[in-house]
C-alpha positions, 0 to 999 in steps of 0.5 A: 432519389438517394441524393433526396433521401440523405438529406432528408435523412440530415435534416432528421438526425439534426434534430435529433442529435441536437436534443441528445448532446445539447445541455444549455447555459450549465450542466455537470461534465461527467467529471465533477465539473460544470459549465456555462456558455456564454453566445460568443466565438467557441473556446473552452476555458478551465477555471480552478476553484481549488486543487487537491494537495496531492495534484498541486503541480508548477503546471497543469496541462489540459488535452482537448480531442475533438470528437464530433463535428457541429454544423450549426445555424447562421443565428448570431444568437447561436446559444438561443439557436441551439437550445430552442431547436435550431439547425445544429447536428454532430458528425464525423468525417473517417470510417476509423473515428465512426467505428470507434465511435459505435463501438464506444460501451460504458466501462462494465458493461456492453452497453453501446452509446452511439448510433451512427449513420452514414449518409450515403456514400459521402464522408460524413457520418452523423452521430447521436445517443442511444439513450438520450438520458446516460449521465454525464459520468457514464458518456465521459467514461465511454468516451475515455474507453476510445482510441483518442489518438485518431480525433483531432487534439492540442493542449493548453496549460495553467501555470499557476495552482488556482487560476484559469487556463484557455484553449482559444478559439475551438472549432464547434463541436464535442469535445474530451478534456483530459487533465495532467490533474487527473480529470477527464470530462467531456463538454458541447463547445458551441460557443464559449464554455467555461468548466469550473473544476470541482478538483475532487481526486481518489485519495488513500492512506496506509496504516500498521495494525497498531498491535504490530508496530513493534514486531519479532522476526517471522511475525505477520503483519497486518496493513489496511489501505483505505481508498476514498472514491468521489462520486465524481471519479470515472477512471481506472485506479492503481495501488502500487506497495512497496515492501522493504527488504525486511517485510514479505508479501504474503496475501490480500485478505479483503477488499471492502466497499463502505469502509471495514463494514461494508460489503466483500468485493469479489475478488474476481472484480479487481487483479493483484500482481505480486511483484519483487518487493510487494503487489500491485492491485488494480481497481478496473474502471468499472468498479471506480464508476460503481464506487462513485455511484455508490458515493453519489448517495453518501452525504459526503459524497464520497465512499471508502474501498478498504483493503487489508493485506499480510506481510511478514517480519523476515529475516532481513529486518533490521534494529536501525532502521525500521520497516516500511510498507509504503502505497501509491494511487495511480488514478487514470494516467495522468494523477499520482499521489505522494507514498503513504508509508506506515512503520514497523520495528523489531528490536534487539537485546544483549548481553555479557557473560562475566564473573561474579568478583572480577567482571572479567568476561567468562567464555564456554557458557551455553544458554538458551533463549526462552519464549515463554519458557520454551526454547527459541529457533534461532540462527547464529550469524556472527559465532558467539557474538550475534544471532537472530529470529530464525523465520518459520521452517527455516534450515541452519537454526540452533537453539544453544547460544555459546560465549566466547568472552564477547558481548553476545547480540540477539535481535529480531525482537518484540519490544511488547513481549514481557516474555523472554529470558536467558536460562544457562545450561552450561556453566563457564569452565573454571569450576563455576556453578550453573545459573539455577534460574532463568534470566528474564530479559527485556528487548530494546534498541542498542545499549538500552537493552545490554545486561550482565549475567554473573557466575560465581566460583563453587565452595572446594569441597572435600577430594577422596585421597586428600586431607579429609580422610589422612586425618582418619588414618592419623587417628587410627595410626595413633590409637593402634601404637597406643593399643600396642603400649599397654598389650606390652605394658600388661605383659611386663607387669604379669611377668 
């Protein structure tokens, strides 16, 4: 009786397996690709009409898993078999394989996708779709969720970047393909299927807010990373940005869906881990295939997530050199694009103190550096050669730069600040005078931005005890001795 009741339960599950899982001559993948079958021995052949830039590879490697088993009828005409209701069913042979097989859920959600019903106590288990109607999208995401190591695989590979690649002969059944391209479909091999791969991969760039581009030491910096999804994407996708020494991370501000005017993501919705030189930020699977959704309604089928992030100007940043902020994609495990880098640079100025007619450098000078009239923070890293930017809180600062009769080096600079200049508050010693007006100065790169700042000696004025009053006490001297010449000369003439 239970031998009779499984397999009346077999030839039940044929049917209805076959109507869930068989698609006919062409159908879309799941993965931006088509097929078409043709009634001939069972292969899977990957047809390249174009490559992504980014994924143009010397060789392409395919993986193929075999996830379910087709038993199918004796028609030669196995192609008309199965699309008119013939005799094919899909199972699986180990307990390992069906249980994970029946816990497969579309990413984000726990939706399950697979019932299967093991007939008796034999070791087969038969395998159909919950819903007959899921995408081919949401069934390859699904099954990318699976522990693929357990099913059957093998690879074959494409060596050239626009071609074919062929696997063989296959045994008839349900198949994943993964791709060292990036792409994962899954595909019915009954017969002989060619995918022809549409190529469309995640692609993002990376740019410098452009009031940013030229910057002065403790200065935030605002990037955008703009993501564009396919509607045809159905896989994890990872940023990695790479900071130079002289930037630091300091947050993510937004993430968008549509484009800068598009709508928030929660922030809840994707991870960030903030590394030694930057963060990495992951967009989960769930939220890609939600992405796709949404871009399967744009006319280009294709949406933007943009993300805006924060780094500062510190302390490390050099004039030679400038700033990078640089963003790689990871999408899925086997596509990653090349760095998208944007600049930023900060500048220096310099700056001789010497005298007015000889142009011999003059030591002991004391300037401040002015921001708009204010005196900057800055740190002296060589004395009375160079100093820098100081950053926000930073300890050590000083606000008084001194000559030591050396060119004078200030940099960390804003080159599109009209703003900066040199007031001296302590004249050179010698008897030279103070520089009355502040010295407006321009930031620039090297030489470019060198100047000289002149002091002249001071007219001598009168001294107290010098020749200014002795001829004073000349005058009264002389006018005392001829007082005294006439007192005696009236007195001789009375006598």
């Amino acid at each position: 009786m239970k031998k009779l009741f499984a397999l009346m339960l077999a030839l039940a599950l044929m049917v209805t397996v076959l109507c869930a899982f068989a698609e006919g001559d062409g159908g879309d993948t799941g993965g931006g690709q088509t097929t078409t079958s043709t009634a001939s021995t069972p292969s899977i052949t990957i047809k390249t009409t174009s490559k992504d830039a980014e994924a143009a590879k010397d060789t392409t490697e395919y993986t193929y898993y075999r996830i379910l088993e087709a038993d199918i009828g004796t028609d030669p005409q196995i192609n008309d078999v199965y699309q008119s209701g013939g005799s094919v069913s899909y199972h699986t042979d180990s307990q390992a394989k069906a249980d994970a097989l029946a816990a497969a859920t579309i990413p984000g959600t726990e939706t399950k996708v697979f019932k299967v019903t093991r007939v008796g106590e034999s070791s087969r288990w038969y395998v159909e779709l919950i819903d007959p109607d899921i995408s081919g999208a949401q069934l390859a995401a699904a099954i990318g969720t699976m522990n693929l190591s357990i099913f059957p695989s093998a690879t074959f590979s494409q060596t050239e970047v626009a071609g074919t690649a062929t696997s063989g002969t296959v045994d008839p059944g349900y198949y994943y393909v993964t791709s060292t391209a990036g792409k994962n479909v899954a595909v019915q091999t009954l017969t002989a299927v060619t995918i022809s791969e549409k190529n469309e991969f995640p692609t993002v760039t990376k740019e410098v807010d452009e009031t940013d581009e030229n910057a002065q030491i403790g200065d935030d910096i605002t990037f955008t990373i703009k993501v564009k999804i396919p509607s045809t994407a159905n896989d994890q996708i990872v940023l990695t940005d790479t900071m130079t020494a002289g930037l630091s991370y300091k947050s993510i501000d937004s993430v968008k869906m549509g484009g800068s005017t598009g709508t928030d993501v929660a922030s809840d919705a994707y991870t960030v881990a903030t590394t030694s030189d930057g963060f990495t930020l992951t967009l989960p699977q769930e939220l890609v295939v939600e992405a796709a959704g949404k871009a399967e309604l744009e006319s280009t089928k294709v949406i933007e997530i943009e993300i805006v992030c924060t780094a500062m100007l510190d302390k490390d940043a050099q004039t030679a050199n400038p700033e990078s902020n640089s963003v790689v994609l990871d999408y899925g495990e086997n596509y990653t694009t090349k760095p998208k880098k944007a600049e930023v640079k900060t500048y220096e100025f310099k700056f001789n103190k010497i005298d007015g007619t000889t142009k011999d450098p003059l030591a002991g000078a004391e300037f401040q550096f002015l921001l708009d009239g204010t005196p900057m923070k800055l740190v002296e890293v060589t004395a009375g050669k160079e100093y820098r930017i100081a950053e926000p809180n930073e300890t050590g600062t000083t606000t008084t730069i001194t000559t030591t009769g050396e060119t004078v080096r200030i940099y960390g600079l804003d080159t599109d600040v009209q703003a900066y200049s040199l007031q001296e508050t302590k004249a050179p010693t010698g008897g030279y005078k103070i520089l009355k007006d502040a010295v407006p100065v321009k930031a620039s790169e090297g030489s470019f931005g060198e100047i000289d700042v002149e002091n002249n000696e001071g007219t001598v004025l009168p001294s107290t005890g010098g020749s200014g009053t002795t001829i004073f006490y000349v005058i009264g001297g002389l006018l005392i001795i001829g007082a005294g010449i006439v007192l005696v000369a009236r007195r001789k003439v009375h006598e």
